[in-house]
C-alpha positions in Angstrom: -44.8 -29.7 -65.9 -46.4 -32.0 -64.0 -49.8 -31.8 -62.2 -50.2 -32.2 -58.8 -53.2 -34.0 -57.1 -54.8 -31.1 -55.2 -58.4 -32.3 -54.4 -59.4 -35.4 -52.7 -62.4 -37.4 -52.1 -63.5 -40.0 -49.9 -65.1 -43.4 -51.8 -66.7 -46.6 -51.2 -65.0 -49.2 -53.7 -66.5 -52.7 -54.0 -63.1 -54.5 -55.7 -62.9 -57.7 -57.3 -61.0 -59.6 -54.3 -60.9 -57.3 -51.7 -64.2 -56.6 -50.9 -65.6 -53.2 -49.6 -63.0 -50.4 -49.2 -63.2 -47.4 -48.4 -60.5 -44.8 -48.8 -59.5 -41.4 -50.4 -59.1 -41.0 -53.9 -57.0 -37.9 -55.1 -57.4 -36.5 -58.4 -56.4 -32.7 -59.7 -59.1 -30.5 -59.6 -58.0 -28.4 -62.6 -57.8 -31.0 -64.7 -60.4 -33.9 -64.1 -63.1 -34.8 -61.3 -63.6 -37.7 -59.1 -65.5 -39.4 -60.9 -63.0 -39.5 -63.9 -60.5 -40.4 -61.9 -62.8 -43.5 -61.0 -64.0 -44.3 -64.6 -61.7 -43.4 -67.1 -58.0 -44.0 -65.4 -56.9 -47.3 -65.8 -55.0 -47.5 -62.5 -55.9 -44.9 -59.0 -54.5 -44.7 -55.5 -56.7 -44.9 -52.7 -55.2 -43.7 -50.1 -55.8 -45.4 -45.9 -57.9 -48.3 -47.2 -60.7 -49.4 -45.0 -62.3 -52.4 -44.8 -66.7 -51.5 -44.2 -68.4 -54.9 -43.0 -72.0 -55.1 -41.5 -72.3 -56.1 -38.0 -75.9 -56.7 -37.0 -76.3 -54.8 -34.2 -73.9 -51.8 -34.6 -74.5 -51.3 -38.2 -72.0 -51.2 -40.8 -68.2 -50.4 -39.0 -65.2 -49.0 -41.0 -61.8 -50.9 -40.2 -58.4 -49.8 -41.4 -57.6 -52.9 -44.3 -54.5 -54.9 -43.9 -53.1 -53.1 -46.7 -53.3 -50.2 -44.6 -51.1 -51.6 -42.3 -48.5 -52.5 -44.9 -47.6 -49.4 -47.2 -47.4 -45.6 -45.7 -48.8 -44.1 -48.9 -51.3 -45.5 -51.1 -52.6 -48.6 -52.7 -52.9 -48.8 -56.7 -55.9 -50.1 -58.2 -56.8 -51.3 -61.4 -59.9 -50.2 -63.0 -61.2 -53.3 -64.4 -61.6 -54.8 -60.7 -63.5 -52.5 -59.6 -67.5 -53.4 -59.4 -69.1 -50.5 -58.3 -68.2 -47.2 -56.5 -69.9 -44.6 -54.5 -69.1 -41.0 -53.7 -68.6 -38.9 -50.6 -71.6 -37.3 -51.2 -73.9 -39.9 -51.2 -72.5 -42.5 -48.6 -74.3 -42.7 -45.1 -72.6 -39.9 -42.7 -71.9 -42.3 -39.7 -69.3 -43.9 -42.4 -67.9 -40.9 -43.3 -67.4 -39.9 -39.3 -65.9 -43.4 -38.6 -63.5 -43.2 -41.3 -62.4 -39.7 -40.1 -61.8 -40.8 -36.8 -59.6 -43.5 -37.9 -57.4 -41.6 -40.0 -56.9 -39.0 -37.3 -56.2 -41.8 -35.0 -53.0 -42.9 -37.1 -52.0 -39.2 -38.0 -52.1 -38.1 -34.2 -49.7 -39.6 -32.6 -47.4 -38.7 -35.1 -47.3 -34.9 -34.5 -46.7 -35.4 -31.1 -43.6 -37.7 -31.6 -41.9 -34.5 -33.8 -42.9 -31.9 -31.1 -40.9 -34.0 -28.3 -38.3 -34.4 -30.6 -38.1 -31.4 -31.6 -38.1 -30.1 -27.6 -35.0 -32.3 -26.9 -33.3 -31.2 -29.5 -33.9 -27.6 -28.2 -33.1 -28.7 -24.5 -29.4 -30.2 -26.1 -28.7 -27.1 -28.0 -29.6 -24.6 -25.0 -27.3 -27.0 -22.9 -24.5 -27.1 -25.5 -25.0 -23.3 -25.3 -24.6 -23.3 -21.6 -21.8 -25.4 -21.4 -20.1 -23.6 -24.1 -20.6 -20.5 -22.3 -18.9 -21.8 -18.9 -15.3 -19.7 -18.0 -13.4 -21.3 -15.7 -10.9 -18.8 -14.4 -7.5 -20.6 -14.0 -6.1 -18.0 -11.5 -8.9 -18.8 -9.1 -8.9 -22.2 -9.4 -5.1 -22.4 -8.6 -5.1 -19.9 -5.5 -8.1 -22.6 -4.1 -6.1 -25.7 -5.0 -2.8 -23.8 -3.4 -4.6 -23.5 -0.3 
């Protein structure tokens, strides 16, 4: 039987190439913790990369990475090319909100998209049904077309 990730953090990554990302790890609760996942794993997902850069006078700003842009799941990384890594817990709150905001961002218009199709395919099927239900009397329609 296999274990399923259940828990999930989010992390800032500094990775050998990329830079600063910052993303979700997920990791089974029962089984190991975040920071296990991080250290002792030789590969882990992070799920919606971010790129964090510094601007001067906004402060440090959370992108979505170009990676982001290119897979609809996660991105695998090895262990060895990761630097240095800090935890949800300890990373400035503004971060945190930013990041949030993004991935809401991408996941709303989704939902939206299955409710409308999901009220078409209700409006065809009630207009199937009505259609279906139409009786054209025969009788009636000849007597008109007689006259």
């Amino acid at each position: 039987m296999k274990l399923k990730q259940n828990a999930q953090e989010i992390v800032l990554l500094s990775i050998e190439g990329l830079g600063l990302i910052l993303g979700e790890i997920r990791y089974n609760r029962q089984t190991e913790t975040a920071i296990f996942a991080l250290e002792k794993a030789s590969f882990f997902d992070v799920y919606f990369p971010c790129t964090v850069i510094y601007d001067q006078q906004k402060g440090p700003l959370v992108h979505p990475h170009i990676l982001a842009a290119m897979t609809t799941s996660s991105i695998r990384v090895q262990r060895q090319k990761v630097a240095c890594y800090i935890l949800e817990k300890d990373l400035n709150p503004m971060i945190v909100r930013q990041y949030q905001d993004l991935l809401h961002a991408v996941l709303a218009p989704i939902e939206p998209l299955q409710e409308k199709t999901k009220s078409k395919e209700e409006d065809q099927t009630s207009k199937s049904s009505k259609e279906t239900k139409r009786i054209i009397d025969l009788t009636k329609l000849r007597d008109k077309i007689d006259k």
